[in-house]
Residue, then its C-alpha position, 0 to 999 in steps of 0.5 A: x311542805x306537807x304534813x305527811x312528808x313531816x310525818x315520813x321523815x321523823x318516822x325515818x328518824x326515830x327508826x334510825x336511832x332505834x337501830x343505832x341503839x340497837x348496833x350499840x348494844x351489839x358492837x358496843x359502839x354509838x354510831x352519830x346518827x347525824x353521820x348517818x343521815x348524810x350518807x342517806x342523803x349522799x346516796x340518794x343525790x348519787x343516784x338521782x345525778x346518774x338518772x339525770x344523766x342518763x336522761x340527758x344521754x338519751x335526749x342527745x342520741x335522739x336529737x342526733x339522730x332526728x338531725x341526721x334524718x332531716x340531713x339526709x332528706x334535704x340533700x334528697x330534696x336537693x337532688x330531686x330539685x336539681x334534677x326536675x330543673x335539668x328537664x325543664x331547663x331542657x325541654x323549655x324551648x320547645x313548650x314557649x315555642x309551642x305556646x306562641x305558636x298556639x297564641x298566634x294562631x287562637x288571635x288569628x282565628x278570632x280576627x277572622x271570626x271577627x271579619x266574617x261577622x263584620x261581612x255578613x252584617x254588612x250583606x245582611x243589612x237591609x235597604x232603608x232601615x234607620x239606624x239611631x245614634x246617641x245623641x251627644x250631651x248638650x254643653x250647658x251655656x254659661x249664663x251672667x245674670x241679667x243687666x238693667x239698661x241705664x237711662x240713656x241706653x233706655x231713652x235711646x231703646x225707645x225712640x228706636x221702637x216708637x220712631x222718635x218719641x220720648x217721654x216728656x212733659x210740657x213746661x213753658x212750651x218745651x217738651x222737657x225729656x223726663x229720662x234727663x230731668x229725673x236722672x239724679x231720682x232714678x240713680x244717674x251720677x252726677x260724678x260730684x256726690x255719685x259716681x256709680x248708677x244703680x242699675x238695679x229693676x227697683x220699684x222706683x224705677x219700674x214705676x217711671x218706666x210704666x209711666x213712660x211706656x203708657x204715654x209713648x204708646x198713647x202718643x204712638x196710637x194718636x199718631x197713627x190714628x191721625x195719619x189714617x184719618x189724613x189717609x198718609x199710609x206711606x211705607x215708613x208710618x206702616x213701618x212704625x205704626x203699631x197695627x202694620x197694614x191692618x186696620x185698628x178695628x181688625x180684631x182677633x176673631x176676624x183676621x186671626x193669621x194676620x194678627x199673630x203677624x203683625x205681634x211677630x213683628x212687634x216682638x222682633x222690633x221690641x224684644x229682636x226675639x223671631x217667633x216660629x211661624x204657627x203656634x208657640x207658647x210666646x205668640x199665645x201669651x201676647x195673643x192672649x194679652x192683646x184678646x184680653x185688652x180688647x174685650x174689656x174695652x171693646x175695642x182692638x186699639x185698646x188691644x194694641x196699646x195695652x200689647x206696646x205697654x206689655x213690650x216695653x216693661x218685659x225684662x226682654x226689654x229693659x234689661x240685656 
């Protein structure tokens, strides 16, 4: 409560008995002044529920008359709606029909356009011209890993290639196959201790397999050079022989077309690889192993047996 209303009411107060006092000495009657003071408050709640209701009077009418307006424009509302929907419903037929017609007819033009294009492409075309295509995505071919030969498979790669020769040593007269003698080294299973071969390309057996080509191509060389100086050049020493229908003194320099012959036909029994006719970059490395071999020695037969060791120790070889 604030303090001028404090102020403002004992004011009333102090008026009120003043005039009470002063009706006293007039009537010679003492009025209550808490009677008074009732009555004050009496007609001043009268007159503040008789503005309430007025107020409350006035805020009906203008709700009854806002909900009247909104209830006179809806049923426009609906009037007007059911009214535009009569005309559409009546003149629907008639506008699909239109745009179907229109449809069909804008389809077959475009197919027409397309026709003509089509044709005068087709007149247009020139004789002779080369029309490029996209090639299609190579698949890519599944490849497993490669695999060693084991020791039998390799015995029997070699005789083939060498016309029967193995890898032996001399002991007590006898040619002892060391692909056999050395199995259990070379990770053969002997099915009591080991029941599974190790086909890995190991150093080990690298180095056996080295051995083995350096003395089945030493061996092939002595055998070829024997049956030149016994003049027996049938069909099948051409055959197996490591120079074919040259002579071991032909050299790169002298017979250069003959050469990269005859090192096809050693890839193809060695690696069954075919080498295209004409350069390729297989024919130049073996080549180039082959030139290499023969200058240091100066001698093309150190060229051919350094070529058979090379074929005979390439994965192409060894492994499938």
């Amino acid at each position: 409560m604030s303090l001028q209303k404090i102020y403002s009411e004992n004011l009333k107060r102090t008026l009120m008995l003043v005039l009470a006092f002063v009706f006293s000495a007039c009537t010679g009657q003492i009025p209550d002044p808490e009677d008074e003071l009732n009555s004050q408050t009496e007609q001043e709640s009268q007159q503040s529920t008789e503005t309430s209701e007025n107020t409350e009077t006035t805020e009906t009418t203008e709700a009854t008359e806002a909900t009247e307006t909104t209830e006179t424009t809806e049923t426009t509302e609906t009037t007007e709606t059911t009214e535009t929907t009569e005309t559409t419903e009546m003149t629907r037929p008639d506008d699909s029909s239109e745009v179907i017609e229109d449809t069909e007819s804008d389809e077959i033009s475009e197919s027409e356009v397309h026709l003509d294009q089509l044709e005068r492409e087709s007149l247009d075309d020139e004789e002779g011209e080369v029309v490029q295509l996209f090639e299609p995505e190579a698949v890519p071919v599944l490849e497993r890993p490669r695999r060693r030969l084991n020791l039998d498979q390799l015995d029997r790669a070699i005789k083939q290639v060498s016309g029967g020769l193995i890898w032996s040593e001399r002991r007590n007269n006898n040619d002892i196959n060391l692909f056999e003698s050395l199995a259990s080294t070379l990770g053969k299973p002997d099915f009591i201790q080991q029941t599974n071969e190790d086909l890995s390309p190991s150093s080990l057996f690298m180095k056996f397999l080295d051995d083995a080509a350096r003395q089945v191509c030493g061996k092939r060389i002595d055998i070829d050079l024997e049956a030149i100086a016994n003049l027996q050049t049938d069909v099948d020493t051409l055959a197996v022989s490591l120079w074919g229908p040259l002579t071991p003194e032909e050299n790169d320099q002298a017979t250069p077309e003959l050469i990269s012959q005859q090192i096809r036909v050693l890839v193809l029994r060695f690696h069954s690889h075919t080498l295209p006719e004409g350069e390729s970059p297989r024919l130049a490395y073996w080549r180039w192993l082959f030139e290499t071999a023969s200058l240091v020695d100066h001698n093309p037969i150190s060229g051919w047996r350094a070529l058979c060791i090379g074929l005979i120790t390439h994965p192409d070889f060894y492994s499938y």
